[in-house]
VEXROGU-955846 format. One record per atom (N, C-alpha, C, O): x, y, z; residue number from 1. Coordinates in steps of 0.001 Angstrom, whole numbers, plus 500000, padded with zeros to 6 digits. Example, Ala and Ser with C-alpha at 12.3 -4.5 7.8 and 13.67 -1.06 7.14 Angstrom:
REM residues 2
+--------+--------+--------+-----+
|      x |      y |      z | seq |
+--------+--------+--------+-----+
| 513190 | 494310 | 507800 |   1 |
| 512300 | 495500 | 507800 |   1 |
| 513200 | 496700 | 507800 |   1 |
| 514236 | 496681 | 508465 |   1 |
| 512850 | 497750 | 507080 |   2 |
| 513670 | 498940 | 507140 |   2 |
| 512900 | 500030 | 507870 |   2 |
| 513409 | 501138 | 508039 |   2 |
+--------+--------+--------+-----+
//
This chain:
REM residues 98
+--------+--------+--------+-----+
|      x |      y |      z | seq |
+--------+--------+--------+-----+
| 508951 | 775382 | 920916 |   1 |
| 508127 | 775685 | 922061 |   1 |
| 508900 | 776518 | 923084 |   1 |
| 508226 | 777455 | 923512 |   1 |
| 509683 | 776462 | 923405 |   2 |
| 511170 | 776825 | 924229 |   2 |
| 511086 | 778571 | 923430 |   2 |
| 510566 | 779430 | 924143 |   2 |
| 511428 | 778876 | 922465 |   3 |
| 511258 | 780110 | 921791 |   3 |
| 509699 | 780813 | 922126 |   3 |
| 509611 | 781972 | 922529 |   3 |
| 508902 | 780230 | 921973 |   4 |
| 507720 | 780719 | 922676 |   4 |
| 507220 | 780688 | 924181 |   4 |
| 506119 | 781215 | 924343 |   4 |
| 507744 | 780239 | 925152 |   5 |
| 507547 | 780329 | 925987 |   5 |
| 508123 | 781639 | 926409 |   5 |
| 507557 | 782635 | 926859 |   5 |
| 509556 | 781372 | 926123 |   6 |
| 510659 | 782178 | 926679 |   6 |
| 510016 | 784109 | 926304 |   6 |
| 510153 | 785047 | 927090 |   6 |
| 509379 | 784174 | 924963 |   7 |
| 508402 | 785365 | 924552 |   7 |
| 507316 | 785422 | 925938 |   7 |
| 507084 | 786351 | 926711 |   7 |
| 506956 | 784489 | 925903 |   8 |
| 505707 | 784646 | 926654 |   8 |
| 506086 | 785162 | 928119 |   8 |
| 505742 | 786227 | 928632 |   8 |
| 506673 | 784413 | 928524 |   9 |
| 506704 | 784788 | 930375 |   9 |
| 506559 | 785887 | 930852 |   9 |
| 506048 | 786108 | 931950 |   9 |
| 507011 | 786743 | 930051 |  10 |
| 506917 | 788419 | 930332 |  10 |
| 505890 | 789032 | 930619 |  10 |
| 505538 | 789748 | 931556 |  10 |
| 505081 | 788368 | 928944 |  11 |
| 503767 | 789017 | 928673 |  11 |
| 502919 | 788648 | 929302 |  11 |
| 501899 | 789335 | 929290 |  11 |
| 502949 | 787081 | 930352 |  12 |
| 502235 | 786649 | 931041 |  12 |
| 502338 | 787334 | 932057 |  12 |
| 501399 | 788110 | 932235 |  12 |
| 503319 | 787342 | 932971 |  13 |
| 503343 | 787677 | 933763 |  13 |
| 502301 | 789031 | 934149 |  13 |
| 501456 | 789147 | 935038 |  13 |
| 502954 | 790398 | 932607 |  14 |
| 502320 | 791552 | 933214 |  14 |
| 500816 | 791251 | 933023 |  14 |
| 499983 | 791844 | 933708 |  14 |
| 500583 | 790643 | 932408 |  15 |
| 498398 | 790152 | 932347 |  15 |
| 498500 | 789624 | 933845 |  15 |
| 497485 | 789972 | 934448 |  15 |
| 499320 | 788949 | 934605 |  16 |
| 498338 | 787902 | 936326 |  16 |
| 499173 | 788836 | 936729 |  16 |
| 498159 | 789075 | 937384 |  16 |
| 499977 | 789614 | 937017 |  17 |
| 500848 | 790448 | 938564 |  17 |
| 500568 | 791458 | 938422 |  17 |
| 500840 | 792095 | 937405 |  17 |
| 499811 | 791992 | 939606 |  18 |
| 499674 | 793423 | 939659 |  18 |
| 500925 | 793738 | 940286 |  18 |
| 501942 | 793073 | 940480 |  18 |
| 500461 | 795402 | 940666 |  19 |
| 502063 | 795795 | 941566 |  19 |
| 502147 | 794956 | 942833 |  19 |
| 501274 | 794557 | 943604 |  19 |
| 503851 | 794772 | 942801 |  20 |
| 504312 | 794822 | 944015 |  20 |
| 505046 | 793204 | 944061 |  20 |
| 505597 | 792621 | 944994 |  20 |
| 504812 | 792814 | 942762 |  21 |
| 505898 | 791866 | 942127 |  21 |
| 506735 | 792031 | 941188 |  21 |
| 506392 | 792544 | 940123 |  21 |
| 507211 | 791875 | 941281 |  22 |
| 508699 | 791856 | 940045 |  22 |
| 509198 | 791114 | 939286 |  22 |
| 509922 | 790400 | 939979 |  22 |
| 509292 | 790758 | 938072 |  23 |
| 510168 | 789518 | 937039 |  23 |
| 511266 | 790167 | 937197 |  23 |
| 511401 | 791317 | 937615 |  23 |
| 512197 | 789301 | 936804 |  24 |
| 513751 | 789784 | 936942 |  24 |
| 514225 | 788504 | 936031 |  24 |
| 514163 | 787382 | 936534 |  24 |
| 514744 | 788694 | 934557 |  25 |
| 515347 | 788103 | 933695 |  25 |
| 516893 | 787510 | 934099 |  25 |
| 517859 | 788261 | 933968 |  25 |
| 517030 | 786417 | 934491 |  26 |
| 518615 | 786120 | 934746 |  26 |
| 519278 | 785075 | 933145 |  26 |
| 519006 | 784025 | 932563 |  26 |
| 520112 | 786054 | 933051 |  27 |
| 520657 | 785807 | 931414 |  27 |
| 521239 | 784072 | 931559 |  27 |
| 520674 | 783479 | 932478 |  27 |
| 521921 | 783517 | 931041 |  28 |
| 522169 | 782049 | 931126 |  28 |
| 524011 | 782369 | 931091 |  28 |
| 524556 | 783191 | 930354 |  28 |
| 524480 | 781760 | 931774 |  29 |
| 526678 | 782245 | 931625 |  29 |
| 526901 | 781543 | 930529 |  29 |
| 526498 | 780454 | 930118 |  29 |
| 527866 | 782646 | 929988 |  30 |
| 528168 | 782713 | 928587 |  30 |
| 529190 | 781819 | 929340 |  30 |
| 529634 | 781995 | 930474 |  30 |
| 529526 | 780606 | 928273 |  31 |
| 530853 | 779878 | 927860 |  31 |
| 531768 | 780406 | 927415 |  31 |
| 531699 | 781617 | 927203 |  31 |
| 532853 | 779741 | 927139 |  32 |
| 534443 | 780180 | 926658 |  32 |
| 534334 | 779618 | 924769 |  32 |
| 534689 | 779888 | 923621 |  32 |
| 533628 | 778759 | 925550 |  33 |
| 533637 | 778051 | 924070 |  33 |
| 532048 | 777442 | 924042 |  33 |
| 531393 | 777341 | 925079 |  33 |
| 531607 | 777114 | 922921 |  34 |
| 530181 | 776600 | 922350 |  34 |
| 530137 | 774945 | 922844 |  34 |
| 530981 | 774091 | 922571 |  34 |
| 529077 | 774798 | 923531 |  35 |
| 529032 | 773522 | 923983 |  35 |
| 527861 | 772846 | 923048 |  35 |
| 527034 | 773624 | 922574 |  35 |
| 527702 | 770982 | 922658 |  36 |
| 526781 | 770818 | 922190 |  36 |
| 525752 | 770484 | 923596 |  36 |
| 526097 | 770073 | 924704 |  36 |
| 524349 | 770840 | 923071 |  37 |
| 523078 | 770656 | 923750 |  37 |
| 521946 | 771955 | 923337 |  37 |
| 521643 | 772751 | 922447 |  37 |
| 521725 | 771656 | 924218 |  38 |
| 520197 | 773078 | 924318 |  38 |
| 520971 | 774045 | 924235 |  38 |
| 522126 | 774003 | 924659 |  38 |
| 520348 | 775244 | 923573 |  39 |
| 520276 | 776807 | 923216 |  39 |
| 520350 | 776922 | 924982 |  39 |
| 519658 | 776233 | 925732 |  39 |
| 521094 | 777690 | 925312 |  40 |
| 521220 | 778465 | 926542 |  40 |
| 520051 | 779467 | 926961 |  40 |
| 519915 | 780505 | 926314 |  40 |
| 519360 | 779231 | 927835 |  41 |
| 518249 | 780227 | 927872 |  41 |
| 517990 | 781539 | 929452 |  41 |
| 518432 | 781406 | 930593 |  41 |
| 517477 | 782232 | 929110 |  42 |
| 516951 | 783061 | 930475 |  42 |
| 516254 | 782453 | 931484 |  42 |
| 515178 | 782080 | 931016 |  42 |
| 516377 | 782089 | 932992 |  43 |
| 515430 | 782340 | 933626 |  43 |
| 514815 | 783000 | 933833 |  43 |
| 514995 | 784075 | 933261 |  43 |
| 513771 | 782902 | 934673 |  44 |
| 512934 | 784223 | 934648 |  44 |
| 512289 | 783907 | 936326 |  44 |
| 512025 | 782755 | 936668 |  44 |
| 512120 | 784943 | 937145 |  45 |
| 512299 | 784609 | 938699 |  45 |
| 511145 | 786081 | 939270 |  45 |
| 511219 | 787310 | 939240 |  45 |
| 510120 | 785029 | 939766 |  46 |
| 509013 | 786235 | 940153 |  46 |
| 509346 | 786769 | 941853 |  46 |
| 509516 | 785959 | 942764 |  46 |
| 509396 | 788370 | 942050 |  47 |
| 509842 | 788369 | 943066 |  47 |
| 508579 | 789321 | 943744 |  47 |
| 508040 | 790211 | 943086 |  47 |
| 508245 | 789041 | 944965 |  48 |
| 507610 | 789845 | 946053 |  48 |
| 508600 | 790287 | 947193 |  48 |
| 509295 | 789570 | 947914 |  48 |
| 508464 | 791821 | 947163 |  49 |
| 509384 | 792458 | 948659 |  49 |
| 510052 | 791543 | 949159 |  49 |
| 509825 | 790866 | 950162 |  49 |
| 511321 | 791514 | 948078 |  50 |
| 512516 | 790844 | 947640 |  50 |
| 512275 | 789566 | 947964 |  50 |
| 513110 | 788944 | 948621 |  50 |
| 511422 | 789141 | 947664 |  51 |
| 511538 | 787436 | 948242 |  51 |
| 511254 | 786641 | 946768 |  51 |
| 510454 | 787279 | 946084 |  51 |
| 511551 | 785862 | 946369 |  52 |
| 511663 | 784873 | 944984 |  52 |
| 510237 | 783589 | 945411 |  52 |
| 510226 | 782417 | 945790 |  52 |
| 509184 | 784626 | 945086 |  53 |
| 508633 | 783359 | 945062 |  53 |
| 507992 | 782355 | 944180 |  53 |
| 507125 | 781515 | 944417 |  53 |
| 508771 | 782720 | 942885 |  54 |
| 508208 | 781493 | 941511 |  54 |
| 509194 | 781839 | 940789 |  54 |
| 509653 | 782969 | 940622 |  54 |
| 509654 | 780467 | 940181 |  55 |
| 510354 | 780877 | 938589 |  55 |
| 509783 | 780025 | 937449 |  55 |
| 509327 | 778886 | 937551 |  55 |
| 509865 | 780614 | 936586 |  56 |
| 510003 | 779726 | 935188 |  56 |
| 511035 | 779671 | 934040 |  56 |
| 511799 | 780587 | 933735 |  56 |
| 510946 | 778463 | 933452 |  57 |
| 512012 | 778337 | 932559 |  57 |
| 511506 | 777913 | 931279 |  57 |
| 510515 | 777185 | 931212 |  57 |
| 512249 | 778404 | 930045 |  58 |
| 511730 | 778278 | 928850 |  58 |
| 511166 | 777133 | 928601 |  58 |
| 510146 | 776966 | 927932 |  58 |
| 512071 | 775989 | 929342 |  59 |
| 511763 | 774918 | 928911 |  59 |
| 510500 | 773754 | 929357 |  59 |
| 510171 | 772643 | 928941 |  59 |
| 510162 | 774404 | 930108 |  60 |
| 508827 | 774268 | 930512 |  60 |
| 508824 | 773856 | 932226 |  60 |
| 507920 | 773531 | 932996 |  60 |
| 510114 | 774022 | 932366 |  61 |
| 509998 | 773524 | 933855 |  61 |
| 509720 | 775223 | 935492 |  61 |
| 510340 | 776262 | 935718 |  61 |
| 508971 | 774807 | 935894 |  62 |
| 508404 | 775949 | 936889 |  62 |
| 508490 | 775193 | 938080 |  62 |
| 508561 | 773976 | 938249 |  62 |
| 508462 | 776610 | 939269 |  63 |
| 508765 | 776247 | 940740 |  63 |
| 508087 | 777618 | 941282 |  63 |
| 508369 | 778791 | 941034 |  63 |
| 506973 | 776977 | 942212 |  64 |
| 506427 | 778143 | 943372 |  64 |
| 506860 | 777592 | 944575 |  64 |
| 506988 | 776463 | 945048 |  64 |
| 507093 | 779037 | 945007 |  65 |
| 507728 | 778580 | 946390 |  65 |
| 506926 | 779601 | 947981 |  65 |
| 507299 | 779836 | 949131 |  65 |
| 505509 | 779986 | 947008 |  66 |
| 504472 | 780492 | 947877 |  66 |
| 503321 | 780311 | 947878 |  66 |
| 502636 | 781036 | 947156 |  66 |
| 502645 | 779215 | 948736 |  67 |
| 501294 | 778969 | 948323 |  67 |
| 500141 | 779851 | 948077 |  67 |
| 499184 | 779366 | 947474 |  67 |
| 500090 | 781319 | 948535 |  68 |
| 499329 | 782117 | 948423 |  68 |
| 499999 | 782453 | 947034 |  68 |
| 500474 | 783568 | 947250 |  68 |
| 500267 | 782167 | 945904 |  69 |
| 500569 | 782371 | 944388 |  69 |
| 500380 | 781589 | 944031 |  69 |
| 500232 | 781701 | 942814 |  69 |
| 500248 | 780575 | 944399 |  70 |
| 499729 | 779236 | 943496 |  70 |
| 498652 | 779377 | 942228 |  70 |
| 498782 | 779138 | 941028 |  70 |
| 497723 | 779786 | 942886 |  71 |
| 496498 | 780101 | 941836 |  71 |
| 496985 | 780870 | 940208 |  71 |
| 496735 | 780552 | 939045 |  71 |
| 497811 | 782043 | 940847 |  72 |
| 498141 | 782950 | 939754 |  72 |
| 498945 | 781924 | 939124 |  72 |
| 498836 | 781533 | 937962 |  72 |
| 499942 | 781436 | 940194 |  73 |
| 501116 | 780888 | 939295 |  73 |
| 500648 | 779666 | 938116 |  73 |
| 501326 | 779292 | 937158 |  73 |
| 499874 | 779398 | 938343 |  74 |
| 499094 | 777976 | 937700 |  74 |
| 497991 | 778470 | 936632 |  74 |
| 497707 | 777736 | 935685 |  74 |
| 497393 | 779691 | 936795 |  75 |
| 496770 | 780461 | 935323 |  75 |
| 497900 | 780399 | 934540 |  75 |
| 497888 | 779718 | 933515 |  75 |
| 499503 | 781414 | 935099 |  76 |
| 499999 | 781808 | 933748 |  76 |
| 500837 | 780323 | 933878 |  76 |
| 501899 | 780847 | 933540 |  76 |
| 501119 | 779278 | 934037 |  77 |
| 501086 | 778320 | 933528 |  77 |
| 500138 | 777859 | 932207 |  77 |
| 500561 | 777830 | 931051 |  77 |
| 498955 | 777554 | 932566 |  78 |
| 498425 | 777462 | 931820 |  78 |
| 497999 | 778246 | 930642 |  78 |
| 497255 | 777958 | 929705 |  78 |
| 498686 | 779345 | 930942 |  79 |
| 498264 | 780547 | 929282 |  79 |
| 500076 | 780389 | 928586 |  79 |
| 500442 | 780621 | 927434 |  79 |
| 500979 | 779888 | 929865 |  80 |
| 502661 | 780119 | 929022 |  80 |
| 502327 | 778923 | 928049 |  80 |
| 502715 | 779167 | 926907 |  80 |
| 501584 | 777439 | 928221 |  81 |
| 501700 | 776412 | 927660 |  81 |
| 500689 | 776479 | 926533 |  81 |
| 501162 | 776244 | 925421 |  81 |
| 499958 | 776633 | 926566 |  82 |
| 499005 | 777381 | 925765 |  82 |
| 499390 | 777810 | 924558 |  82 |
| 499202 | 777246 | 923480 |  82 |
| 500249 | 779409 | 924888 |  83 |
| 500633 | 779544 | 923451 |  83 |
| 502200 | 779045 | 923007 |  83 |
| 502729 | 779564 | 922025 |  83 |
| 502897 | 778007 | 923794 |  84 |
| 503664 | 776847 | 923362 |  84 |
| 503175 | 776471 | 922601 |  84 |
| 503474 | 776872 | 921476 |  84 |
| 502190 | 775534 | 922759 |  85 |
| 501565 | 774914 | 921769 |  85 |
| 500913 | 775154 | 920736 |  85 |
| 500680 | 774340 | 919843 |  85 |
| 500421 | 776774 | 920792 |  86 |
| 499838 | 777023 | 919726 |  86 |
| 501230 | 777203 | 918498 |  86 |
| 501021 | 776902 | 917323 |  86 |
| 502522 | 777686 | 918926 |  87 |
| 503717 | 777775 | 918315 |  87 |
| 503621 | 776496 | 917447 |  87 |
| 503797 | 776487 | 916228 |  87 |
| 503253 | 775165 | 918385 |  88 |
| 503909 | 773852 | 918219 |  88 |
| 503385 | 773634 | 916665 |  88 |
| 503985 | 773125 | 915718 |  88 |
| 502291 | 774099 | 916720 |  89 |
| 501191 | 773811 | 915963 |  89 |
| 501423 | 774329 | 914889 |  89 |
| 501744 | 773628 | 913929 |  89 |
| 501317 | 775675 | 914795 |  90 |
| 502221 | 776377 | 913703 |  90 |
| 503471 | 776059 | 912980 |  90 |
| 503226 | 776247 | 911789 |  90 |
| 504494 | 775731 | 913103 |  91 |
| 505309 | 774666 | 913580 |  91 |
| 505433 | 773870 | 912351 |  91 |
| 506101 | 774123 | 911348 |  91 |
| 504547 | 772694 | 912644 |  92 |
| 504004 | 771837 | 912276 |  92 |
| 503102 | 771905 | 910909 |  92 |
| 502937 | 771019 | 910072 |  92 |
| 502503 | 773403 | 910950 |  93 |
| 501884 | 773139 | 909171 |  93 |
| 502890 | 773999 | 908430 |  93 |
| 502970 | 773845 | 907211 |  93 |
| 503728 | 774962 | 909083 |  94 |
| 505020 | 775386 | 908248 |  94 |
| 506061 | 774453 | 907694 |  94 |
| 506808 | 774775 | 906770 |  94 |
| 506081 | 773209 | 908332 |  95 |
| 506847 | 772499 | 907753 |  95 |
| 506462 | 771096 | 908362 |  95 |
| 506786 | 770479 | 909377 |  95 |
| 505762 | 770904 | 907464 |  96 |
| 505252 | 769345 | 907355 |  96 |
| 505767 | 768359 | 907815 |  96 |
| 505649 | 767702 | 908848 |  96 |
| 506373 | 768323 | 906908 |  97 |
| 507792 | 767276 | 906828 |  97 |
| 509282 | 767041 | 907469 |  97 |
| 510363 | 766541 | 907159 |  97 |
| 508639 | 767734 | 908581 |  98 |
| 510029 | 767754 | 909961 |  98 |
| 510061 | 766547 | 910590 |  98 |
| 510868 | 766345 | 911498 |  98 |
+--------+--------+--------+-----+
//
């Protein structure tokens, strides 16, 4: 799901933001060495005339920090989880027996 989200945010984004917002991909800091846990992932940080007002993260966790975006921010919520799950699903009849 994490692999599909992380696809998605982009594509969401450009479907709900017209101009005059910005995504801006922040890569995850590379280690010295390989740690065990989660795959290291991108944030992803919606910006208006430089101001940060939403992010999302692959992992399903999101933050608005402008109530006049709420609305948008909460469609592409609901379309990032969406096709999570449709992944999940897929997933799931590719390999049965996981």
């Amino acid at each position: 799901m994490d692999n599909a989200r992380q696809d998605a945010i982009p594509k969401v984004f450009e479907e709900h933001c017209s101009s005059g917002y910005k995504l801006q991909r922040v890569e995850p800091k590379k280690e010295d060495e390989p740690k065990v846990g989660p795959i290291p992932r991108p944030s992803f940080h919606v910006f208006k005339e430089e101001i940060r007002i939403a992010a999302f993260y692959p992992s399903g966790f999101t933050e608005c920090f402008q109530d006049d975006f709420r609305e948008t921010f909460d469609k592409m919520i609901e379309d990032i989880e969406r096709i999570a799950q449709e992944a999940l699903t897929q997933f799931e009849k590719d390999y049965p027996n996981r």
